[in-house]
C-alpha positions in Angstrom: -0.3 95.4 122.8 3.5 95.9 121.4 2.2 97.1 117.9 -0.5 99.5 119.5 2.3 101.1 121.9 4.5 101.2 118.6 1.3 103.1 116.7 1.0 105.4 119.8 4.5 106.2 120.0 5.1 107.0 116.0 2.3 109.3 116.2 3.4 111.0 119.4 6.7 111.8 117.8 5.4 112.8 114.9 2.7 115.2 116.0 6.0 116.6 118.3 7.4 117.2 115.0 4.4 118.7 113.3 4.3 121.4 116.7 7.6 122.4 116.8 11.2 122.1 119.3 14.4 122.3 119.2 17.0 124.0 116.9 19.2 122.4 115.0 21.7 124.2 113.0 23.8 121.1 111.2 20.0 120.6 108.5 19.1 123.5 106.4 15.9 123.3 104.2 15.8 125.4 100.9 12.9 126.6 99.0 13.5 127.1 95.3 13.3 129.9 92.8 11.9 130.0 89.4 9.1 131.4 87.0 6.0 130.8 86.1 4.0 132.6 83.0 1.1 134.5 83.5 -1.9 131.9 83.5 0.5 128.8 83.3 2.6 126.9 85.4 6.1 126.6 87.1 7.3 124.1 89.3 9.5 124.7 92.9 12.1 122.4 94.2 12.1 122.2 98.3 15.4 120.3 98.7 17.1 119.7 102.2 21.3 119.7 103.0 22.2 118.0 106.3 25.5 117.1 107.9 26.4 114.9 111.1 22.5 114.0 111.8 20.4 111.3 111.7 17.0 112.6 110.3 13.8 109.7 110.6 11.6 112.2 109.3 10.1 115.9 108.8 7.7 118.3 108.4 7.0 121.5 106.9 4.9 124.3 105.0 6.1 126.9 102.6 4.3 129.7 101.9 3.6 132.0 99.0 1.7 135.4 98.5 -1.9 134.6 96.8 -2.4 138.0 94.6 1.0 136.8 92.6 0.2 132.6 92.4 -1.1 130.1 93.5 -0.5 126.5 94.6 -2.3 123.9 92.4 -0.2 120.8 93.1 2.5 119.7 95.2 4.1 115.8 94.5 6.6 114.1 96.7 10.6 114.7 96.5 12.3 112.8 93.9 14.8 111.8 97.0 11.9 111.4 99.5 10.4 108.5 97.6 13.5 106.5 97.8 14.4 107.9 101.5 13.3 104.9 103.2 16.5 102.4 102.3 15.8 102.8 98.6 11.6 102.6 98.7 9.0 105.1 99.6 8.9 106.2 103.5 5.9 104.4 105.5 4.2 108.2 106.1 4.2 111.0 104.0 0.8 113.6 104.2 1.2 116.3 101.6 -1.3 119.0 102.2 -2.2 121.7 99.2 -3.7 125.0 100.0 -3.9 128.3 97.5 -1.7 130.2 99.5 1.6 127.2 100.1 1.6 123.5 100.8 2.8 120.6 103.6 4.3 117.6 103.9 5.0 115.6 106.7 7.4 112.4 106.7 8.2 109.4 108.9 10.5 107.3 107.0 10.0 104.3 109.1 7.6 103.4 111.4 10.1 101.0 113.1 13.1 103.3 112.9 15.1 101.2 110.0 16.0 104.3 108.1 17.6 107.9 108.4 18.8 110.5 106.1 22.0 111.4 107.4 24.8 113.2 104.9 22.8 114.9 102.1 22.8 118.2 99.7 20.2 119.2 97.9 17.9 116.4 98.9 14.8 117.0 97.4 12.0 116.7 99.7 9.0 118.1 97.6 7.8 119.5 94.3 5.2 122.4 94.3 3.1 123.7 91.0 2.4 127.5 91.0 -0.3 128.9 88.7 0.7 132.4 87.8 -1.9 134.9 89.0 -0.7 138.7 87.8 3.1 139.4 87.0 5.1 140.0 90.0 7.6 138.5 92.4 6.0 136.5 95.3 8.3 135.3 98.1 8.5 131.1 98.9 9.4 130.6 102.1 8.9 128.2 104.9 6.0 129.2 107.6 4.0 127.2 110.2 0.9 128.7 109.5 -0.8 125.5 107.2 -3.3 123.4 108.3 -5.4 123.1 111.4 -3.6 122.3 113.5 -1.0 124.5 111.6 2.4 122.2 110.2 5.4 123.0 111.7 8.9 123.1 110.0 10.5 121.1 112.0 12.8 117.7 111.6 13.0 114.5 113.7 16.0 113.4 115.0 16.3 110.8 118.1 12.9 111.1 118.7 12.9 115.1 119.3 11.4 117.8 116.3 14.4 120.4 115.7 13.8 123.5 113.8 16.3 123.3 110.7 18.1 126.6 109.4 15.5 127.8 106.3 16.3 129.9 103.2 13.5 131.3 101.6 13.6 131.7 97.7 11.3 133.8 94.9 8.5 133.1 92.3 8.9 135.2 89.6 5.5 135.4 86.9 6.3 136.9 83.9 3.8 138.1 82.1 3.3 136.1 78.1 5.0 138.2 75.8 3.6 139.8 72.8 4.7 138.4 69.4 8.3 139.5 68.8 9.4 140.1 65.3 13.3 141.0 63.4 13.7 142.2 60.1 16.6 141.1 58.8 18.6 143.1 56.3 21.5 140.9 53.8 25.1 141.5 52.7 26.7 141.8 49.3 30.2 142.4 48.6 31.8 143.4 45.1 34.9 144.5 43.9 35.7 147.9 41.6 38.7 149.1 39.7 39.8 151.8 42.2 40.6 154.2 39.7 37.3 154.6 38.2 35.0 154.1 42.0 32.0 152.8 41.9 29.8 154.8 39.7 27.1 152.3 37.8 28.5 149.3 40.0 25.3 147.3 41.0 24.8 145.3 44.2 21.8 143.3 45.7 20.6 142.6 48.9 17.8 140.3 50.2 15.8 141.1 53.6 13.9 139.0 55.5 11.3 138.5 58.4 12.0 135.9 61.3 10.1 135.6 64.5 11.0 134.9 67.8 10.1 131.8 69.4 8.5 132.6 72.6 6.6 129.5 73.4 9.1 128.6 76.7 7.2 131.9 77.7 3.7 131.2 77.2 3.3 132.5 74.3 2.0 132.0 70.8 4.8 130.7 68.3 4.2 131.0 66.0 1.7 133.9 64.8 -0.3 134.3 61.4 0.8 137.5 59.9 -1.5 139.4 58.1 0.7 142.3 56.6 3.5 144.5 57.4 5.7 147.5 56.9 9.6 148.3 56.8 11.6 150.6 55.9 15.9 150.2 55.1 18.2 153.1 55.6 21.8 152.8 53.5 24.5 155.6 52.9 23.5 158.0 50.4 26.7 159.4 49.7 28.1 156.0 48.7 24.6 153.9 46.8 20.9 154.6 46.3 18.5 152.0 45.6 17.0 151.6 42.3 14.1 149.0 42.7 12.3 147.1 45.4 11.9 144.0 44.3 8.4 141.9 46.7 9.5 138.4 47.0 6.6 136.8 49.1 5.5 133.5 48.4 2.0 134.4 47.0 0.4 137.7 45.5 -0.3 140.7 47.6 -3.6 142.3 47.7 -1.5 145.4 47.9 2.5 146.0 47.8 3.7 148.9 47.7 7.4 150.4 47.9 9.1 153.7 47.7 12.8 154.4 46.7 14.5 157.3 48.0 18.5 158.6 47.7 19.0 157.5 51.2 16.8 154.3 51.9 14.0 152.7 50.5 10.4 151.8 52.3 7.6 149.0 51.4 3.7 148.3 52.9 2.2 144.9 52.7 -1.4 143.7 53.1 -1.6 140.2 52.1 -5.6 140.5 52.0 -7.9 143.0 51.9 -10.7 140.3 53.0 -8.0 139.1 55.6 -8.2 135.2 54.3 -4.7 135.0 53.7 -1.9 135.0 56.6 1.5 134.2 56.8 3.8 132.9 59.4 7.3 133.2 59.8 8.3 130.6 62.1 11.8 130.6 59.9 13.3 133.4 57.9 11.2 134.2 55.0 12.6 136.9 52.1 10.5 139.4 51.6 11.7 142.3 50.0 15.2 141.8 47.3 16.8 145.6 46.7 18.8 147.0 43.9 21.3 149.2 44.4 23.5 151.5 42.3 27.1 153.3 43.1 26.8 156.8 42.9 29.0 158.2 40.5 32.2 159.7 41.5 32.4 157.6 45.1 35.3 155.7 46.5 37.5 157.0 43.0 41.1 156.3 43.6 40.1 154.7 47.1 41.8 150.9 47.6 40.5 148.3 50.3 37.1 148.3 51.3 34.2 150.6 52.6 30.6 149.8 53.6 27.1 151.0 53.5 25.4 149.5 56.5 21.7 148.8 55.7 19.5 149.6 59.1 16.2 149.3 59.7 14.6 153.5 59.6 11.2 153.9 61.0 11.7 157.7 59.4 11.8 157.0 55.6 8.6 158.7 53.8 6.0 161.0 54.1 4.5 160.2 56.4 7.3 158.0 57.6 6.9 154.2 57.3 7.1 152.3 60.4 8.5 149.0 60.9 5.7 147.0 62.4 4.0 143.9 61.5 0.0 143.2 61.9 -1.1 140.5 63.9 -5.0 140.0 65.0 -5.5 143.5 63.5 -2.8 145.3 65.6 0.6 146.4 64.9 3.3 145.4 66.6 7.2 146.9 66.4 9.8 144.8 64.7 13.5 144.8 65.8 15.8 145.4 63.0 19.6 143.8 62.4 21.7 145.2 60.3 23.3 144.3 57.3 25.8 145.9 54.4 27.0 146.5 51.2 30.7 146.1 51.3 33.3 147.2 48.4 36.4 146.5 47.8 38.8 148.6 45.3 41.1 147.0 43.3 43.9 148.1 41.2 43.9 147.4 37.6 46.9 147.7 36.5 47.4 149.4 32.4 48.5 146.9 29.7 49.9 147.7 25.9 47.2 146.9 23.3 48.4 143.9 20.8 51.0 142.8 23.4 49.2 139.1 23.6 52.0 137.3 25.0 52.4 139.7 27.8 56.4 140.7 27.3 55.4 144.6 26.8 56.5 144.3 23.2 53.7 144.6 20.5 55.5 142.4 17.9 55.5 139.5 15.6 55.6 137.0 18.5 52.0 138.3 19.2 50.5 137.8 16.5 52.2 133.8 16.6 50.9 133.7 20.4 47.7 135.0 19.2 46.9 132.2 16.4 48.3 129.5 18.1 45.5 129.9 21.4 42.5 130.3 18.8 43.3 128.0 16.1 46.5 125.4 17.6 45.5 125.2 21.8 48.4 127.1 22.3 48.8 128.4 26.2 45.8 130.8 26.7 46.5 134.6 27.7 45.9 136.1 31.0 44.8 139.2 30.1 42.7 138.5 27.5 41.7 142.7 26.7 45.3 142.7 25.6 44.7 140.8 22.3 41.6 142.5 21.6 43.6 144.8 19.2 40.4 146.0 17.1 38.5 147.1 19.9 35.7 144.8 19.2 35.4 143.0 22.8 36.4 139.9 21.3 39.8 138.5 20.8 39.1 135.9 17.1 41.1 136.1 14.3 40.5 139.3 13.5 42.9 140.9 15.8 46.1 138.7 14.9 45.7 140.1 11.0 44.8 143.5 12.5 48.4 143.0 14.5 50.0 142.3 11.0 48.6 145.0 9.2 49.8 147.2 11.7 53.2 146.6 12.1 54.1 145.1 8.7 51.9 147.3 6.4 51.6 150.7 8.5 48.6 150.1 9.1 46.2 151.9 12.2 47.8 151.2 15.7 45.8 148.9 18.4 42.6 150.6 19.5 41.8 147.6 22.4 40.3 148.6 25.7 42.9 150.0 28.3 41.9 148.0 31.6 40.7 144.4 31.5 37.5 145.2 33.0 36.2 146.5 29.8 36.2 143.4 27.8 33.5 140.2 28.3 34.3 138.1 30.9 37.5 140.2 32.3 37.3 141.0 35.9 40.1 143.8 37.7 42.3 140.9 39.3 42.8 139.6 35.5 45.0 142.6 35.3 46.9 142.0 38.5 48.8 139.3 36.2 52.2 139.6 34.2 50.4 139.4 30.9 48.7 142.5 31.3 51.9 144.4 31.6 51.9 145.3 35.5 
């Protein structure tokens, strides 16, 4: 008889807590916020924070609007399992439904165990399926089940309606493929004096896409061709060739140059039986550019060309898409540059080789003893190039001699170091070059 009054009693108190009471301000219950993607799945928290109470058990539905999601799941609270002194509670009825889900707890049938002092206690887990993009309100309700679940919890044998805050589904739709071109940087220097007229620079561009597979979507894609198109500052380079570097024959390539920018179309196969993916940054296009003549003469330090992506180059203009399952699909473009930097090149005196602005017999001594003795090498090698033949050899010591002992013709080297093999402007920054 004890054990069937005990039965009869547990229920009693628990249907009073399925049906509603009191109010009790000291427990709150809080439904949790998230995402789901459109046709998939995201999971809800419903934790619980309580102060200065003794709670043997709960009940509860939350509810969520049916034309954004669905419920298709709902698992016990990491914390309820363990609510009952460190094991699972001797009741716990989880009820699912399309539009929310229940739960209703007795930790203990005999009253051994409370939950007393908690924050974010986490009472259940709910699955959402994504239905159509939207918000959808989760909040608590006592609307579930027949007869409908009240939010209620237990304490001292009474059901007390716990504060509530409500929280927000939010189905995002699954993104179309997402693609960046990705234009390079090259930097060279130029004697500032002369600008950059015939200076050559190179840049590599490539294709990366964007991982959206947290998102529900595809990651990553098979690529069946593309187009792009690079702007760059006319009044300082123009490209001169559009180099395709994909990693297989195109069934057609084609590229355009133009003062201002350059533009290139892709179709990997005409049959469509070749694709490409660019789940990592692939090259695809390597450009050629030329310094126009007369820019950035006399100008020190550096200036830039930005390279951006231009979905106006051409007639017709190109755009900057790429085509996956037959469609196109815009590309987002990051910038890159070419950079230069002017230097100055400071003049030197033809035939001085030892660099002490004298063109004398000493040079000619410096001059044998680096090619035939391993004397101390010259900085500025242009400087004992006295014949003018881009080389310094033996000829130009006897050239020296000739000059200055038999009256011979006077040095005809280059004038800047930059004008001899293997001579770069900051060779003539040095002492030996006469600066």
């Amino acid at each position: 008889m004890k054990n069937r009054f005990f039965v009869t009693s547990t229920a009693l108190v628990l249907l009073f807590a399925l049906n509603g009471g009191g109010f009790a301000q000291e427990a709150t219950f809080n439904a949790g916020s998230g995402s789901a993607p459109l046709g998939g799945s995201g999971t809800l928290s419903m934790t619980m924070d309580n102060s200065g109470q003794d709670i043997a058990g709960w009940s509860f539905g939350v509810c969520n609007d049916t034309a954004i999601a669905t419920v298709n799941a709902a698992n016990s609270g990491a914390d309820t399992e363990t609510a009952k002194n460190g094991s699972a509670p001797d009741f716990n009825q989880i009820g699912i439904f399309p539009e929310g889900a229940t739960q209703g707890v007795v930790l203990c049938f005999t009253g051994c165990a409370v939950v007393a002092d908690v924050s974010g206690f986490e009472l259940l887990t709910v699955d959402y399926q994504g239905v159509a993009e939207g918000q959808s309100a989760i909040e608590f309700c006592n609307t579930l089940g027949a007869p409908p679940v009240a939010t209620v919890i237990v304490v001292n044998g009474a059901s007390l309606a716990p504060s509530q805050v409500g929280g927000v589904l939010d189905v995002i739709g699954v993104p179309d493929p997402e693609f960046t071109y990705v234009a390079g940087d090259s930097s060279t220097n130029y004697p500032s004096g002369a600008g950059i007229g015939g200076v050559s620079v190179n840049a590599g561009f490539s294709i990366t896409e964007v991982d959206n597979s947290a998102l529900g979507g595809v990651f990553p894609n098979d690529t069946q061709g593309f187009s792009m198109g690079f702007a760059n500052d006319d009044a300082l380079v123009s490209p001169t060739a559009v180099n395709v570097t994909l990693p297989f024959t195109a069934d057609f390539a084609e590229t355009n140059t133009f003062s201002n920018g350059w533009t290139m179309g892709v179709v990997y196969s005409f049959t469509g039986g070749v694709v490409l993916q660019f789940d990592s940054a692939i090259e695809v296009a390597n450009v050629d550019y030329e310094g126009v003549a007369g820019a950035l003469a006399g100008v020190e330090g550096s200036t830039s060309s930005p390279l951006t992506m231009d979905s106006g180059l051409g007639s017709p203009p190109v755009s900057n898409v790429v085509v996956v399952g037959g469609g196109s699909l815009p590309a987002d473009g990051v910038e890159g540059s070419l950079q230069f930097t002017g230097t100055t090149t400071n003049p030197f005196i033809n035939g001085d080789c030892n660099g002490d602005t004298i063109v004398n017999i000493a040079d000619i001594v410096w001059s044998l003893a680096e090619l035939f003795k391993s004397g101390p090498s010259v900085n500025c090698e242009a400087a004992c190039d006295v014949n003018g033949d881009s080389t310094h050899d033996a000829a130009d010591p006897v050239y020296t001699a000739n000059y200055i002992f038999l009256s011979g013709p006077a040095p005809v080297g280059p004038s800047t170091c930059d004008t001899i093999a293997g001579q770069t402007p900051e060779d003539c920054l040095s002492d030996n070059c006469g600066g």
